[in-house]
ChimeraX commands (.cxc) that place a marker at each C-alpha (Angstrom):
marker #1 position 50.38,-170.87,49.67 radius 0.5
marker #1 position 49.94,-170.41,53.36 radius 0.5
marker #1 position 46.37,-168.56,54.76 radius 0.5
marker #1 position 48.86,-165.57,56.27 radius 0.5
marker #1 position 50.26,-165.25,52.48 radius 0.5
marker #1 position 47.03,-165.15,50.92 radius 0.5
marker #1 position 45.72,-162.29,53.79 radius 0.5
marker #1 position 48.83,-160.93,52.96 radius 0.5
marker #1 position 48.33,-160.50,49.57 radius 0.5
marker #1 position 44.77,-159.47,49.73 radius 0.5
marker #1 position 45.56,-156.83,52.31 radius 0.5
marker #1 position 43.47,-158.71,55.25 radius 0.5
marker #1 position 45.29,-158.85,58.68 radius 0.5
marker #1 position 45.77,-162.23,60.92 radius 0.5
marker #1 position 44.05,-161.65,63.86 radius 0.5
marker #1 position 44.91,-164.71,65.95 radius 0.5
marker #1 position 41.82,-165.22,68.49 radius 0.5
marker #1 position 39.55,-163.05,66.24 radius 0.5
marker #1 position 36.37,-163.31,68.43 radius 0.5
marker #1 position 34.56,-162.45,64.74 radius 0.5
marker #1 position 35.73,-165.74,63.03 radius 0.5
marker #1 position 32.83,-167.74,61.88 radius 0.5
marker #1 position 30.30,-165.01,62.57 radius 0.5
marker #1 position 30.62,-162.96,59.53 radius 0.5
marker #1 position 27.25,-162.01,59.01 radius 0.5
marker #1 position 26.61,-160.31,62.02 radius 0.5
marker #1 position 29.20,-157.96,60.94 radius 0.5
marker #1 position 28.13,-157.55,57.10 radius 0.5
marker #1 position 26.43,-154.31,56.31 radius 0.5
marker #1 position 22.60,-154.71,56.05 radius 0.5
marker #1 position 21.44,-156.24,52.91 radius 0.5
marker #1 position 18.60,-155.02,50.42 radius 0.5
marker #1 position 15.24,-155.12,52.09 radius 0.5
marker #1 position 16.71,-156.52,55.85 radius 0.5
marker #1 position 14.80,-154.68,58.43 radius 0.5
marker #1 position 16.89,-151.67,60.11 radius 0.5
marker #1 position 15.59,-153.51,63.42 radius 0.5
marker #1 position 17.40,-156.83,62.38 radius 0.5
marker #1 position 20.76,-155.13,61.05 radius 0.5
marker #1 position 20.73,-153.07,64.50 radius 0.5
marker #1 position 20.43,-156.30,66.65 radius 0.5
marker #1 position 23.35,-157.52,64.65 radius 0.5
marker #1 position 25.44,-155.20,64.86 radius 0.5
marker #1 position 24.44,-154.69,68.58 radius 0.5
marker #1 position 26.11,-158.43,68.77 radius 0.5
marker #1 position 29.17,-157.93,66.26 radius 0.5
marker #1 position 30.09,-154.94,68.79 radius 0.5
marker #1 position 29.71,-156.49,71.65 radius 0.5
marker #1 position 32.23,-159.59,70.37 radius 0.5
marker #1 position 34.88,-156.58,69.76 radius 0.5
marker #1 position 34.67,-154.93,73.05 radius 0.5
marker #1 position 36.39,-158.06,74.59 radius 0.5
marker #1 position 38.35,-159.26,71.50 radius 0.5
marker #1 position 42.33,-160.27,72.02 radius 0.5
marker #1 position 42.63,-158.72,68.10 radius 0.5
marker #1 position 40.75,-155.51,68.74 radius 0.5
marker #1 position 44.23,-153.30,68.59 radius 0.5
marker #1 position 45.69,-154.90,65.72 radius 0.5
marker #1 position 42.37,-155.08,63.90 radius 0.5
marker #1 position 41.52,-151.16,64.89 radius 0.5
marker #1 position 45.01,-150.11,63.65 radius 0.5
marker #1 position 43.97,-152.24,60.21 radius 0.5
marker #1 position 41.04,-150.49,59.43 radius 0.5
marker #1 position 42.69,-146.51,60.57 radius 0.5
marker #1 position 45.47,-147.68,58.16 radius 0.5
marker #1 position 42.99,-147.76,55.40 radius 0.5
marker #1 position 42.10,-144.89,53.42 radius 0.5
marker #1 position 37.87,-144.16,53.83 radius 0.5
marker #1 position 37.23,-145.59,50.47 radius 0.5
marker #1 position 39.18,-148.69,51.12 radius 0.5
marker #1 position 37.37,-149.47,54.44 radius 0.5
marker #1 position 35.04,-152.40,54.74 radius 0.5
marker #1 position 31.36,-151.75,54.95 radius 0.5
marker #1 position 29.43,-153.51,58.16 radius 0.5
marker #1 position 31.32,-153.84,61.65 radius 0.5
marker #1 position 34.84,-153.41,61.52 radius 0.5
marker #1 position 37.35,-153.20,65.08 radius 0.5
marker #1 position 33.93,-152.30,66.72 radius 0.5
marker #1 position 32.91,-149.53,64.59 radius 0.5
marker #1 position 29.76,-149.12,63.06 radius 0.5
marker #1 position 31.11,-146.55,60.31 radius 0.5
marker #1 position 28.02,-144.39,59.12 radius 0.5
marker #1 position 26.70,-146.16,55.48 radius 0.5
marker #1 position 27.59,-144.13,52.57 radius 0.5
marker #1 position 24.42,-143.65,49.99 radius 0.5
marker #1 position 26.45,-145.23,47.24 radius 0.5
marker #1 position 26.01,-148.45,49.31 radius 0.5
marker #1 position 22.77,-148.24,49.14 radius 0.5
marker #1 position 22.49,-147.84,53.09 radius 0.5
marker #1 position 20.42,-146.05,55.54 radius 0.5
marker #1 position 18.63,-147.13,58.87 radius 0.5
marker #1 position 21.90,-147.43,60.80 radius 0.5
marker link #1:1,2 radius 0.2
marker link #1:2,3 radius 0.2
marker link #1:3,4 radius 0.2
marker link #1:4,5 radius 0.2
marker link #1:5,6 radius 0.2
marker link #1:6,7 radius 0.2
marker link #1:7,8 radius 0.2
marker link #1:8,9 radius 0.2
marker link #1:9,10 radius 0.2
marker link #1:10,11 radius 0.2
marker link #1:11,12 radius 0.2
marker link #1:12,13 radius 0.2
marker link #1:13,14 radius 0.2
marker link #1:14,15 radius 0.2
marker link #1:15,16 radius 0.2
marker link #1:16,17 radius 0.2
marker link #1:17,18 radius 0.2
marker link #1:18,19 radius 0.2
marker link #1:19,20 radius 0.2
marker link #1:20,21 radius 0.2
marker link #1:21,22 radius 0.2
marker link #1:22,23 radius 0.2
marker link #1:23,24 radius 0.2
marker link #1:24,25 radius 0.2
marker link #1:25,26 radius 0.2
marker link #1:26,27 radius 0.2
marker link #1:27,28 radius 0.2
marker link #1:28,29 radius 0.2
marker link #1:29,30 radius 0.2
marker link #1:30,31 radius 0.2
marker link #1:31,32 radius 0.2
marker link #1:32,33 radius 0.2
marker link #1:33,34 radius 0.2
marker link #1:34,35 radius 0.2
marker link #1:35,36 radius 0.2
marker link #1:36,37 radius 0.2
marker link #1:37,38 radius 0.2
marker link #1:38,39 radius 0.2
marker link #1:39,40 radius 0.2
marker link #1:40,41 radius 0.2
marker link #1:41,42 radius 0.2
marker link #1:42,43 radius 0.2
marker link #1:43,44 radius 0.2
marker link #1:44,45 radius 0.2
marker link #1:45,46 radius 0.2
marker link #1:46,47 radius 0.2
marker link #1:47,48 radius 0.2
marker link #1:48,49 radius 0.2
marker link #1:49,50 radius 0.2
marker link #1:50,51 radius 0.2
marker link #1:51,52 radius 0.2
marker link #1:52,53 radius 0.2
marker link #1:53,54 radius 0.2
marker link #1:54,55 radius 0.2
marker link #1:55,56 radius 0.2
marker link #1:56,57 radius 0.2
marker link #1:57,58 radius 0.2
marker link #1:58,59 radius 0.2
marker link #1:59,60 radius 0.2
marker link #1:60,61 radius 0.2
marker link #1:61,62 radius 0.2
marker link #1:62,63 radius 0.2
marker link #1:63,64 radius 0.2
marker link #1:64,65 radius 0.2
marker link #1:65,66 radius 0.2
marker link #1:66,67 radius 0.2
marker link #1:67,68 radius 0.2
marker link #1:68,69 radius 0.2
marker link #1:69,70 radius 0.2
marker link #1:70,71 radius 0.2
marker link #1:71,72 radius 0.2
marker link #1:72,73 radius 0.2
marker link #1:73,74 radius 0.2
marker link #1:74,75 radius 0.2
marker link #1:75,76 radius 0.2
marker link #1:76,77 radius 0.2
marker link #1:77,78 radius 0.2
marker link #1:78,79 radius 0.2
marker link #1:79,80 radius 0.2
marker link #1:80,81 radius 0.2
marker link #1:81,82 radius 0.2
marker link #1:82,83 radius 0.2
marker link #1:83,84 radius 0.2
marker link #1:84,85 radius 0.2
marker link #1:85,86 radius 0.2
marker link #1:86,87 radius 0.2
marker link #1:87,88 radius 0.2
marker link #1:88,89 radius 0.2
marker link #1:89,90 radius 0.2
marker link #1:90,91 radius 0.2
marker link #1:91,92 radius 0.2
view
């Protein structure tokens, strides 16, 4: 099976030129105990790869195609969506 099958089948676009490939965890949502301070520098950096991303359309009109309970938690198409309190979240 093919990567673009496999996204497929998960539901995960192909963003050809993602600027966020290989830098994951400055988009994850903050972890137990990481200082709001580190998460916000982060994210600060996860944004700032988006603004100038070739995949920022197709990637934004991903994540608006999702319903709210289906959408990712951390950075997503430049977003910082607020952190529900069933995710444990807070300090963004």
């Amino acid at each position: 099976m093919i990567v673009g099958s496999l996204f497929a089948v998960l539901g995960v676009p192909v963003l050809p030129g993602a600027r966020c490939r290989g830098r994951s965890h400055l988009f994850d949502e903050a972890t137990q105990g990481e200082p709001a301070t580190t998460v916000a520098a982060r994210h600060r950096q996860a944004v700032g790869l988006c603004e100038h991303c070739p995949a920022l359309a197709p990637c934004s009109e991903w994540y608006g195609s999702l319903t709210p309970s289906k959408r990712p938690a951390g950075v997503v198409a430049g977003r910082i969506p607020a952190q529900s309190p069933a995710r444990g979240g807070g300090g963004r």
